[in-house]
C-alpha positions, 0 to 999 in steps of 0.5 A: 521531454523523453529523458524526463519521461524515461526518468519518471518511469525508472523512478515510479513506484508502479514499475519497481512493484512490478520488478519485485513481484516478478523477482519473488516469483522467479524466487518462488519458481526456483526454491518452490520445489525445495521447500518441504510441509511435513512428508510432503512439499506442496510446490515440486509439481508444476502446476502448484508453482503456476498457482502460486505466481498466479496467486502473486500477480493477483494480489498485486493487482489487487493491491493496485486497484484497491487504493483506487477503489478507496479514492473513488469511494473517499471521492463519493463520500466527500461529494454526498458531504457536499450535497448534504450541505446544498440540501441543509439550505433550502429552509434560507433561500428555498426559491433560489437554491432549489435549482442548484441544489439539483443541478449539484445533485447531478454534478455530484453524480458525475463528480463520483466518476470523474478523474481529474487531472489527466487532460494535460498528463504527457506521462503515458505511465500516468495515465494509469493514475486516478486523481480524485477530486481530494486529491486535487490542489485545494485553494481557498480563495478569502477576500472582503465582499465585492472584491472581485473573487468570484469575476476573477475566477469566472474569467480565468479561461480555467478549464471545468470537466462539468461544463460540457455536460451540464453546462458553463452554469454548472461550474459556479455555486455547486455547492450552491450554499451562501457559505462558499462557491466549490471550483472544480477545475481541471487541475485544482479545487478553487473554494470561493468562501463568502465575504462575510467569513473574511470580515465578520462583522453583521452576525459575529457569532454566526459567520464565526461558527460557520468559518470554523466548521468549513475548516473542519469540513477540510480537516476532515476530508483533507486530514494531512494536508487541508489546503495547499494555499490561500488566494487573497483578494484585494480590491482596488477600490477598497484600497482607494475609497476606504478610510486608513481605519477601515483598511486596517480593520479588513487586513486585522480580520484576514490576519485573524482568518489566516491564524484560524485557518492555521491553528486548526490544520496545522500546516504552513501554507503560502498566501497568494494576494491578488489586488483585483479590480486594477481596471479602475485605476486610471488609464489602465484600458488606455494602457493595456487595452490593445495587447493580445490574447496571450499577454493579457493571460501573462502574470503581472507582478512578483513572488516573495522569496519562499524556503519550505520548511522553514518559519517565516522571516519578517522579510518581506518589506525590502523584496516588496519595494525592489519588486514594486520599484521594478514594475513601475519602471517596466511601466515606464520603459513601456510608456512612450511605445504604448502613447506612440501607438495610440492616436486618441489624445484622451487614451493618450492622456490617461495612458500617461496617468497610469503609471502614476496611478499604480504607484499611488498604490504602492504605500496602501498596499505595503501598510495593508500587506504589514497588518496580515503577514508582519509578525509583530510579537510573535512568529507566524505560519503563513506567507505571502508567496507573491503579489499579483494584479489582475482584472476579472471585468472592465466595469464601473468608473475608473479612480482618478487618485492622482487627480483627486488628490490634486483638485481637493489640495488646490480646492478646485471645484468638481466640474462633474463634466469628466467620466472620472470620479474621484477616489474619496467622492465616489458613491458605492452604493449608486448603480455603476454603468456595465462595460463588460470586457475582458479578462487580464493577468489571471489565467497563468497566474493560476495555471502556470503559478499557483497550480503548479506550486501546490507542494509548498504547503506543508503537512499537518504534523500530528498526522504526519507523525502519527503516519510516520509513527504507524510507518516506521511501526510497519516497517519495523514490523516487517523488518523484526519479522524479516529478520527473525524469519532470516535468523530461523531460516539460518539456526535450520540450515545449520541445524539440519546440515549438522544432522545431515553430517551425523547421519553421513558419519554413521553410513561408512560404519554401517556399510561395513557391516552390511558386507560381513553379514552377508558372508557370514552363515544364517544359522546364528541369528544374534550375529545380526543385531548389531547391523540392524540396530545400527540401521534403525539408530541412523535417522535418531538423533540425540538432540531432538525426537524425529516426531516433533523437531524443534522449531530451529530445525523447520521453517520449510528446511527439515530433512529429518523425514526423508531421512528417516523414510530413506534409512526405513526401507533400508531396514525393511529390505535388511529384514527380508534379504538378512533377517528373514533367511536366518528365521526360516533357517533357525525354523527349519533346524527346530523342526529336523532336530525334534526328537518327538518326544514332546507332541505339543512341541512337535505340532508347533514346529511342523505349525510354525514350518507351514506357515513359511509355505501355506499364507493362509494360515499365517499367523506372525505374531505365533511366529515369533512366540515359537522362535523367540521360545526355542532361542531362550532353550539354547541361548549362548552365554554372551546374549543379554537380555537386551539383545533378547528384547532388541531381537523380538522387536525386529522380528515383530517388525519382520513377521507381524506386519506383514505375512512373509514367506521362506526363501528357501524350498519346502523340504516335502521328506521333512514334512511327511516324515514329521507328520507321520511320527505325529500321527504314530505318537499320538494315534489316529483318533486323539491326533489334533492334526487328523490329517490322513495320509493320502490327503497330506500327500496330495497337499504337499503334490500340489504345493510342489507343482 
């Protein structure tokens, strides 16, 4: 029992669910903070990752709790179908259906909730799993009237959820329809048809249309497998009072039903036949009367060879004689112990008889049973799985078959003295004095047998291929997409390993470069070109533009960004540690070689000198006009024009983005001297500047403490 549990558990679907959830967030844990959107990676905090795998478990609880939703909800509907059809009768039999359609009304209202199927779960893990009343075994119980369908089912000792709370009356009839009887068992769906669907033969038409719509009724409801078997009842006393004609008639209307109930679901399902009523045979009180409890729950009778899946073989006749042979020899190796235990001489006598009484049946069953399952012209997809007897009630006479038979060849007269009626003499319709006694032979044969063989009926193929169609569509889906996320995932990892190794290649160079510029001298500012070009080509690539990376080069793995931010600031420190210094220098040069012939070109130089020193009177963008104008003045022979557009865009990145100032101190002698050859060029009323001398000398004292 353990190792099956164990093995039950290593096998169910809910604990590797929980195994691969559990792995994706370890996954997603681990690579989360490697994982990249843009300029930023949403899962390298702490805090995101837990809301992820949080997220994770609660969509898998979700996925979980759903289907159970969707049963209860299915459940619901299938009930309220069920009511619907209660209530549709009332204008036929309004004085004896209104009680059960409102006691169907409460059942359904407990059915809604009720789970079946966990009484007797051994499984602790399968306590977690809701069986609805659809998912339940189906069985349709199909028999002539009176054959004793119902009394086996209400003598079976089976187990009904209702009838603690509404009581032993709640499990018969609630559906409560003149078309079928609904079980609801512990373990399965018994669906007590009428007779008159199994014959048809008052309103044709009628009972036809109404047997169509109860199969679509299971279609619908149970749409993969409508059914999971048929229970055939038999009667007893239809096999020893009915004429040859009228058993061929009743077997030619199951086979119909049976081709019916194929057709429109389209699975092959197994026929229990159950020969109810065995009790009338002769002697059988005499015979079993005394057994105990658990015999009488015991199968009495054989299984048909069965093999799923495959059509059925017209074998059946020899298996059916073997094992019919074997009963009557049980009967017989138990005779002398039963006849020694009994002391009454006529129990005695009939236990005698009963072994023989059973045979007689033995050429009606096998005739009868030919007419329903031998495929005569062509195959046929049902079976029968077995051959049971059983006896719902000890009520009515007994057949005497033998005796009967015996009087009428010898033509003795009828004494009409015995309790005995003979099989062809007896009056059906006359009123049969009640002995009520007890149940045999069917308890483990529906428990123990038939419940528990609930999964040899097949499947409906158009579903089960369209299911597997749509299936394999999802996982084909899955595994397209699976594959194509994979096969991105990879062209991006080599796709940014190969720009990782370009841009690799480049750093040795500028390296280099960085060491001979900063020992060279800051007064030629074209030396410094290269450098910084090489500085701003580090992330570019040739292949693609760093603003709009093709797709091979995402997926959560560009590096193109960091890259770039990385090679950005180290441009910017070379434009203030590099750059800067040669600018003020080249500024500073312009101002002390001015030989103030040019007042306008003297204001701009001491202008252009102050804004290194004074920030409030910035202005980059005047800057860079002066310097790039003063460059063009004594531009050395080896600089193109290029290297004159390539130097205005660094210094446009240097001095119009933000305000810089000189690293180097302010030379105070330098500025008064220019200020005042400004002031004796241009004369102290036209002098734009008008700046008096006292007043720049405390500026400049200021700006020096």
């Amino acid at each position: 029992m353990m190792r099956a549990s164990l093995q039950h558990l290593l096998t169910h679907r809910l604990l590797w669910s929980l195994i691969g959830v559990t792995a994706l967030s370890c996954v997603l844990w681990m690579l989360g903070p490697l994982w990249s959107w843009g300029d930023t990676r949403p899962l390298e905090p702490v805090l995101p990752r837990q809301l992820a795998v949080g997220l994770l478990y609660l969509l898998w609880l979700l996925f979980q709790f759903i289907p159970a939703l969707w049963r209860g909800w299915f459940n619901s509907k299938l009930l309220n179908r069920l009511q619907q059809m209660s209530q549709e009768e009332l204008s036929d039999r309004q004085a004896t259906e209104t009680l059960l359609a409102q006691r169907f009304s409460e059942a359904a209202l407990r059915l809604k909730r009720t789970q079946f199927g966990r009484r007797h779960q051994q499984s602790w893990l399968a306590r977690f799993q809701s069986h609805y009343l659809y998912q339940l075994p189906w069985y349709v119980m199909i028999g002539a009237p009176g054959a004793g369908k119902t009394t086996a089912l209400l003598n079976a000792g089976l187990e009904f959820p209702l009838t603690d709370s509404l009581g032993k009356a709640a499990i018969r009839g609630v559906g409560g329809t003149r078309h079928c009887d609904w079980w609801f068992t512990d373990s399965a769906v018994l669906i007590d048809t009428a007779g008159r669907y199994a014959l048809q033969e008052s309103q044709r038409a009628r009972d036809g249309a109404e047997w169509q719509s109860f199969i679509n009724l299971l279609k619908r409801y149970r749409t993969r497998q409508p059914i999971n078997g048929v229970i055939m009842t038999i009667s007893v006393s239809d096999l020893l009072t009915d004429s040859a004609e009228a058993r061929h008639a009743q077997a030619s209307a199951l086979r119909e039903r049976m081709a019916e109930l194929h057709q429109h679901t389209g699975i092959h399902f197994p026929v229990y036949v159950m020969v109810t009523k065995t009790d009338l045979l002769k002697g059988f009180m005499s015979f079993y009367g005394s057994q105990s409890k658990p015999q009488r729950d015991a199968i009495w009778g054989f299984t048909f060879p069965w093999e799923p899946g495959k059509p059925h073989k017209d074998d059946w006749h020899r298996s059916f004689s073997q094992q019919y042979q074997h009963l009557e020899q049980r009967l017989q190796q138990q005779l002398a112990e039963v006849m020694a235990g009994e002391r009454d001489l006529t129990q005695r006598a009939d236990s005698f008889l009963f072994p023989q009484e059973f045979s007689s049946l033995r050429p009606l069953l096998n005739e009868y049973l030919d007419v329903v399952f031998s495929s005569h012209q062509e195959p046929i997809a049902w079976s029968a799985r077995g051959l049971f007897f059983t006896s719902g009630t000890q009520e009515g006479l007994p057949f005497d078959r033998i005796m009967g038979e015996l009087n009428r060849k010898l033509q003795l007269p009828h004494t009409g003295e015995s309790s005995l009626a003979a099989w062809d003499s007896v009056n059906r319709s006359s009123p049969i004095p009640g002995n009520k006694g007890q149940s045999f032979f069917i308890r483990d044969l529906l428990s123990d047998l038939v419940f528990r063989e609930s999964g040899l009926a097949g499947s409906n193929r158009h579903w089960e291929y369209r299911n597997r169609l749509f299936h394999w569509i999802g996982y084909g889906v899955l595994t397209g997409a699976l594959l194509l996320l994979s096969c991105l995932w990879l062209t991006s990892y080599i796709q940014n390993q190969r720009y990782l190794d370009q841009v690799a290649e480049r750093i040795g160079p500028i390296t280099t470069q960085s060491q001979q510029v900063i020992h060279q001298p800051a007064d030629n500012i074209f030396d410094l070109l290269p450098f910084l070009n090489n500085l701003v080509k580090l992330p570019l690539s040739e292949r693609f533009s760093l603003d709009n990376p093709p797709l091979t080069m995402r997926v959560g793995l560009y590096r193109g960004n960091q890259v770039s931010d990385a090679a950005w600031a180290l441009y910017q420190n070379a434009l203030k540690s590099l750059l800067l210094p040669r600018v003020a220098q080249q500024i500073t040069n312009l101002l002390r070689d001015d030989p103030g012939t040019d007042n306008e070109y003297s204001r701009n130089a001491l202008r252009a000198y102050q804004m290194l020193y004074q920030p409030r009177n910035y202005d980059g963008e005047f800057l860079r006009g002066w310097l790039m104008q003063n460059l063009q003045r004594t531009l050395p022979d080896d600089v193109s024009a290029r290297d004159l557009q390539q130097l205005d865009w660094h210094l446009s990145q240097l001095l119009d983005q933000q305000i810089q100032s000189s690293p180097y101190a302010r030379d105070n002698a330098l500025m008064m001297r220019k200020l005042a050859e400004n002031l004796k060029n241009a004369g102290d009323s036209s002098n734009t500047l008008a700046i008096a001398p006292h007043v720049v000398s405390q500026r400049l004292t200021r700006h020096s403490e």
